[in-house]
C-alpha positions, 0 to 999 in steps of 0.5 A: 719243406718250404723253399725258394726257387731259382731260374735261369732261362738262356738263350738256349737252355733253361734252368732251376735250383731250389734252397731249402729253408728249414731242416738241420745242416746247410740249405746248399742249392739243389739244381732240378730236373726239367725233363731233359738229358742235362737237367734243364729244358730248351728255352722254346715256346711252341704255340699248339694247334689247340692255343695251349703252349708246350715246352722244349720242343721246337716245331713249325716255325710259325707257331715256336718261338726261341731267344727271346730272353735277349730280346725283353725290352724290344717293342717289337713283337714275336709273331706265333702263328700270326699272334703277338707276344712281347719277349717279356711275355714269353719270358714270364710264360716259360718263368711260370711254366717252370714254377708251376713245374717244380711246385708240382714236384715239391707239393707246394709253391715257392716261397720266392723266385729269383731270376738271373738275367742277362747284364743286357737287361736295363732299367726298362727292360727289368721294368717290363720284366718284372710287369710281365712276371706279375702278371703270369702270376710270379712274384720275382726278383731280378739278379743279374747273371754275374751277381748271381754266380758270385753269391754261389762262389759266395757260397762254395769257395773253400777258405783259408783257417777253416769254415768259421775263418773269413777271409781277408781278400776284400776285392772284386771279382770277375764273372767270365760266362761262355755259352751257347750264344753269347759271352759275358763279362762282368766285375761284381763288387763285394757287396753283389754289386755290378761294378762293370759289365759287357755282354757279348750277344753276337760273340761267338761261343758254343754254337760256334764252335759245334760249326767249327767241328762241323767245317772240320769234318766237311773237310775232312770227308770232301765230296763224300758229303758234298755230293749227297742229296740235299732234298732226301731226308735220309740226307737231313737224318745224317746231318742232324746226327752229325750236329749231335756228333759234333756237339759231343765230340766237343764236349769229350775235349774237355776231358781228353786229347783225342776223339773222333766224329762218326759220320754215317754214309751211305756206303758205310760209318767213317770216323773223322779224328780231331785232336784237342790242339786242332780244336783249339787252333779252330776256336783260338780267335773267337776265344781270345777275342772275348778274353781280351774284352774281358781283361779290357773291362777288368783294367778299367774296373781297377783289377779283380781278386779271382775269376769265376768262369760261368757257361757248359763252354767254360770247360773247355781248357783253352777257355781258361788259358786265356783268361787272366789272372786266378781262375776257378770253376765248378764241376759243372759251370752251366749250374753256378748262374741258376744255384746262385739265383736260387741262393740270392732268393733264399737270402732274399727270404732269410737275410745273410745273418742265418747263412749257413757256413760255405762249402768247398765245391769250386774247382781250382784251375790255378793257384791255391790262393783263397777263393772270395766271400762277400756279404750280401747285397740288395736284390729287389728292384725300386719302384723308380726303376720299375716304372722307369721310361724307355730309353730314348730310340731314333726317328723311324717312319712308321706304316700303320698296319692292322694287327691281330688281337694281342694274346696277353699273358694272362691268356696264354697262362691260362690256356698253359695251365688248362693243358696241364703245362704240356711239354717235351724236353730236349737240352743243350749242354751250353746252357747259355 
């Protein structure tokens, strides 16, 4: 059956979703399975000794490149065992890996792909993207990530009066995302456009906070940990563990008050309780921050309606205690980007007129008051902004220095498809 594709490529975490476009009942988005344990795959490119490329697994670090998705538009280089890649190449690798992925399982190809993108990106950088994207062989649009979540709240928010009843609230709404890096904020008008937005790349979030558990336990253990040989492996196995343990545990407060870390001595297994209001107490500062940019950009922007929280950190309960006003999420958060950029692609392809009748599968945090329904929005960039110039940088003096051949996508797709598209998979749960 045709279809459309969304992708998602985080910092940490790649995603997919896939819209049907024939059959009986509604095209609802369908997250797919990239190999790893959440659904998706680590946004890692590793460079093999052969010059194919594998996915999801991070190696030597010379060869393996990671976050790059938030560097496109920076001319400098990501240097994989002494060749040069542009992050927007890299991007588009990873954009056709996934593609050639999920047209293997679905026994033809997409018939639109739509990539959600950081708000970050400007003309430029969407510009390089989109001639990165045509040259691995990927005819896309570009959403932002935001715009990309209000259509799947679009799709799914439950409606006063019943399914053919629309409703009357007419106001923008808000897009909170807390990730794995990174938060966002962002103001979507009812027509899918950006009224305003704030991407918070250095904030701290889910990685952050996995650090937080972690100087939990250090404290807790004291000089059991600290006077472990750093140089043994058996030592490096335990604090890799510990990150996992740690990563978990946070994941568990979501859900309940109380849980524990298990850390794995030498001299036996110690477990170390942490309390949902003590987690809470480590991450309040850097929690509050963002909100508080956030309400910031929506008093700038005139107010909104309703907040949708977007990220795997967006489950966390202090997360939303500290966003203003009306606030829902989904079930699982870290899919509502890549089910809307798959949504947008099928509008893209059908127009808003064959939308089939929304949903309910949002999950009110509070208030019981409607969720919003827009119509649809443009999503194809123009050719001026295509071919718009780079914004202006500073005077820098600059060395002249003799670089290695440049590897081009065309090669690296190649190379990639010479291997099958090789890859393990190991996921993060943030997502973003």
């Amino acid at each position: 059956m045709p279809y459309v594709l969304g992708v998602d490529v985080g910092t940490t975490r790649t995603a997919a979703a896939v819209c049907r476009l024939g059959g009986v009942g509604r095209a609802e988005p369908e997250p797919v399975g990239l190999g790893g344990p959440g659904g998706g795959v680590a946004s890692v490119l590793q460079l093999t000794p052969d010059g194919a490329f594998a996915v999801g697994e991070p190696g030597d670090p010379r060869c393996t490149a990671t976050g790059f998705v938030r560097r496109v538009g920076d001319a400098v280089p990501v240097f994989l065992d002494g060749e040069p890649c542009t992050p927007e190449e890299l991007t588009a690798l990873l954009v056709r890996w996934v593609v050639d992925q999920v047209a293997r399982r679905e026994g033809e190809p997409p018939a639109h792909v739509a990539l959600a993108h950081p708000v970050g990106w400007g003309v430029h950088a969407r510009g390089l993207a989109h001639q990165a994207l045509r040259a691995a062989g990927v005819d896309a649009s570009l959403v932002p990530e935001p715009v990309a979540a209000a259509h799947n709240h679009a799709f799914g928010g439950p409606r006063p009066g019943g399914p053919d009843a629309f409703p009357p609230n007419t106001s923008p709404l808000g897009v909170f995302g807390l990730g794995s890096h990174g938060s966002c904020a962002a103001v979507v008008g009812r027509d899918f456009e950006l009224v305003a937005a704030v991407d918070g790349v250095e904030q701290d979030a889910g990685a952050a906070f996995d650090d937080a558990v972690a100087a939990h336990v250090r404290a807790s253990l004291g000089r059991e940990l600290d006077e472990l040989d750093a140089d043994d492996p058996r030592t490096r196995g335990l604090f890799a563990r510990l990150r996992r343990d740690c990563e978990a545990a946070k994941r568990l407060l979501s859900g309940t008050v109380e849980t524990s870390i298990p850390v794995h001595l030498p001299s036996g297994r110690v477990d170390v309780p942490l309390t949902r209001a003590r987690f809470e107490e480590l991450i309040r500062p850097p929690v509050e921050h963002a909100a508080a940019a956030f309400a910031r950009l929506v008093a700038n922007a005139g107010g909104v309606g309703t907040t949708v929280l977007v990220g795997g950190s967006a489950r966390i309960p202090l997360v939303a205690a500290a966003v203003p006003g009306r606030v829902v999420l989904e079930a699982a958060p870290e899919t509502s980007v890549v089910k809307g950029a798959a949504l947008a692609a099928r509008r893209f392809v059908v127009g808003p007129e064959d939308e089939p009748e929304p949903i309910e599968t949002s999950v009110m945090v509070r208030d019981d008051d409607p969720l919003l329904r827009f119509p649809v929005g443009g999503l194809d960039a123009s050719d001026a902004e295509i071919a718009a110039p780079p914004p202006p940088r500073p005077p820098v003096d600059i060395t002249p220095l003799d670089l290695p051949e440049r590897r081009t996508v065309k090669r690296v797709v190649r190379a990639l498809a010479a291997t099958g598209g090789r890859r393990r998979a190991r996921d993060h749960e943030d997502g973003r």
